[in-house]
Residue, then its C-alpha position, 0 to 999 in steps of 0.5 A: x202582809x205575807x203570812x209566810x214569815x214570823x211577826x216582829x214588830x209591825x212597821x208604822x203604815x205610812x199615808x199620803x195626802x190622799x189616804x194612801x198606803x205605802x207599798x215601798x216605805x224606805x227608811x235610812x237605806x246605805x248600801x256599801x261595796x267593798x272593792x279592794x281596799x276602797x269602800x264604795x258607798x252606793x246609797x247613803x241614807x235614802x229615805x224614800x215613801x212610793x203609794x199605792x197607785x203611784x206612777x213613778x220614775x227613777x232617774x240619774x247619771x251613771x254612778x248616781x246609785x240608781x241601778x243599785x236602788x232599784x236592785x233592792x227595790x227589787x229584792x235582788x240584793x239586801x242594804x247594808x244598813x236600813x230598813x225596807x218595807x215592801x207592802x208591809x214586809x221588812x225585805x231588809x231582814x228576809x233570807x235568800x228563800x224568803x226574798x225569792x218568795x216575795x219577788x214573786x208574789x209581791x214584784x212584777x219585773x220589766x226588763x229591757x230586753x225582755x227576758x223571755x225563753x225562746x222556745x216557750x209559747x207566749x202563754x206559757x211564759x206568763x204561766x211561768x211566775x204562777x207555777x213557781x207559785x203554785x198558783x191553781x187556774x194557771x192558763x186561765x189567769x195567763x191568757x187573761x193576762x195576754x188579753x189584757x196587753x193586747x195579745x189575745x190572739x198570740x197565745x201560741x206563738x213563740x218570741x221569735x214569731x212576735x215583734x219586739x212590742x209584743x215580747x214586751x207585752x208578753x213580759x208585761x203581761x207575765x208581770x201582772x198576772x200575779x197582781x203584784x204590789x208593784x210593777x218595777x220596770x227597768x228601761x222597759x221601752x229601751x229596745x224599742x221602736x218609736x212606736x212600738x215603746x209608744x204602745x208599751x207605754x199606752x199599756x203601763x198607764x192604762x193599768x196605772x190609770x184605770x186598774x191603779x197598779x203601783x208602777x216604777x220606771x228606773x230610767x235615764x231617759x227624760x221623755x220617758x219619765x215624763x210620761x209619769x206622775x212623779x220623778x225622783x232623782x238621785x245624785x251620789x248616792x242620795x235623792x237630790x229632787x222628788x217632784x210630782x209631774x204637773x201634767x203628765x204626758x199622755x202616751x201617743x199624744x204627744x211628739x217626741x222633741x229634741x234630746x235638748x228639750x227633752x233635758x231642759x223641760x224635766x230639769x226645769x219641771x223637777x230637778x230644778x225645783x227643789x231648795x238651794x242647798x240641794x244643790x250645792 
C-alpha cells in the first residue's frame, strides 16, 4: 500500500480460491450524471472483486456503464457512492493530487490509439511515466521494458518510423515499466491489423501467463475477450454475467470466425450461463 496517504481504517484483504489477493476490490460503486434536469444512473451498485494475475475483459452494449467503469477503474473519475480499493488503497476517498500519484504507480494504461508523442523516441516515451516518477535508472529500466515487447532494436525510432503494432508495444511497454498493479487496457488491438493485434495479444498474455501481471481488457469485442480468463458483462448499469473462460483461446492458434460465431460462442460460454432472474 502507497505510504503516501494517511491510514484509516484498512480494508478487509479479500481472496480467491487459490489464495489470491484482490488488486481491485469494488464495493457497492453507484455512479450518477446530472444532465439537466434528468439524473442519469451510470453504475448502480457494482460489486466486483479481479485477483492478482487474473486476466480479465469487460464487455457490454453502448449505455451499459462500461466505459464509466473503466474510467474509475482507471482513477480517471471518482463514484458517487461506494468504495473502491485498488492494491489496498481506497481510491473512492483520494483527492485529484493523490489520484494522479496512484495512476502512476499503481496503473498502466492501453489505449487504442496508442497515445504516444510524435516527435519522442520510443525509449523516451517509456521513460516518460518514470520522471513523473521521479524514478532513478530511467533508461535502463525503459529499454528493458522495450526488450521485453519485442522492440529492442527500435529504441530511437520515432512513432511514425513504427507500425501500428509497434506503437502499441511502445504503449505496452511504457505500460509496464512501472510495474503497475494492474494493466487497464481499453481496446487496445482496436486500431490494428489482423496480425499485428495478434502479436499484441501474444504480448499481453505472455506477461500474464509467465510474469502474472493482472490485466483488464474493456472491450466490445467478443473474439478478443475470449482470449482471456474471465469475462464480466454489464447491462444497465449492473453486472448482469461473471464466468470464467473454460479454455481460453491462445493468440495466434486460432483463426478468427465469423462475427455470428464469434457472438454465439461468448454468449453461450458466459452470458448465458448465469441464473434465470439475471435476465429478466
Amino acid at each position: 500500500m502507497l505510504k503516501l496517504f494517511k491510514k484509516g481504517k484498512e480494508p478487509e484483504i479479500l481472496r480467491d480460491e487459490l489464495g489470491r489477493r484482490a488488486v481491485i476490490d469494488i464495493r457497492q460503486i453507484t455512479k450518477m450524471y446530472q444532465m439537466g434536469d434528468v439524473e442519469v444512473h451510470a453504475l448502480r451498485g457494482v460489486d466486483l472483486q479481479i485477483y492478482e494475475g487474473e486476466f480479465v475483459s469487460i464487455m457490454g452494449p453502448s449505455g451499459s456503464g462500461k466505459s464509466t467503469l473503466m474510467y474509475i477503474l482507471g482513477a480517471l473519475d471518482q463514484p458517487t457512492n461506494g468504495a473502491y480499493y485498488l492494491d489496498g488503497v481506497d481510491v473512492s476517498k483520494l483527492d485529484e493530487k493523490q489520484l494522479a500519484i496512484i495512476r502512476n504507480k499503481k496503473i498502466g494504461f492501453v489505449f487504442q490509439s496508442f497515445n504516444l508523442l510524435k516527435r519522442t523516441t520510443a525509449l523516451r516515451q517509456v521513460e516518460l511515466p518514470l520522471m513523473y516518477g521521479g524514478v532513478s535508472g530511467r533508461t535502463k529500466k525503459a529499454k528493458a521494458a522495450l526488450e521485453a515487447v519485442g522492440l529492442g532494436k527500435r529504441l530511437d525510432h520515432l512513432p511514425s518510423e513504427l507500425s501500428g503494432g509497434q506503437q502499441q508495444r511502445v504503449a505496452i511497454a511504457r505500460a509496464i515499466v512501472n510495474e503497475p498493479a494492474m494493466i487497464l487496457a481499453d481496446e487496445p488491438t482496436g486500431n490494428l491489423d489482423s496480425r499485428s493485434g495478434t502479436e499484441v495479444m501474444q504480448i499481453f498474455q505472455t506477461m500474464n501467463r509467465e510474469k502474472g501481471i493482472t490485466t483488464v481488457f474493456v472491450t466490445h469485442d467478443p473474439w478478443i475477450a475470449r482470449h482471456t480468463n474471465r469475462v464480466i458483462m454489464l447491462r444497465d448499469g449492473v453486472v448482469v454475467a461473471d464466468r470464467k473462460v473454460a479454455t481460453p483461446l491462445v493468440a495466434g492458434e486460432t483463426e478468427r470466425p465469423s462475427e455470428a460465431e464469434e457472438l454465439e460462442g461468448v454468449f453461450q460460454e458466459v452470458y448465458y450461463g448465469g441464473k434465470e432472474e439475471e435476465y429478466n
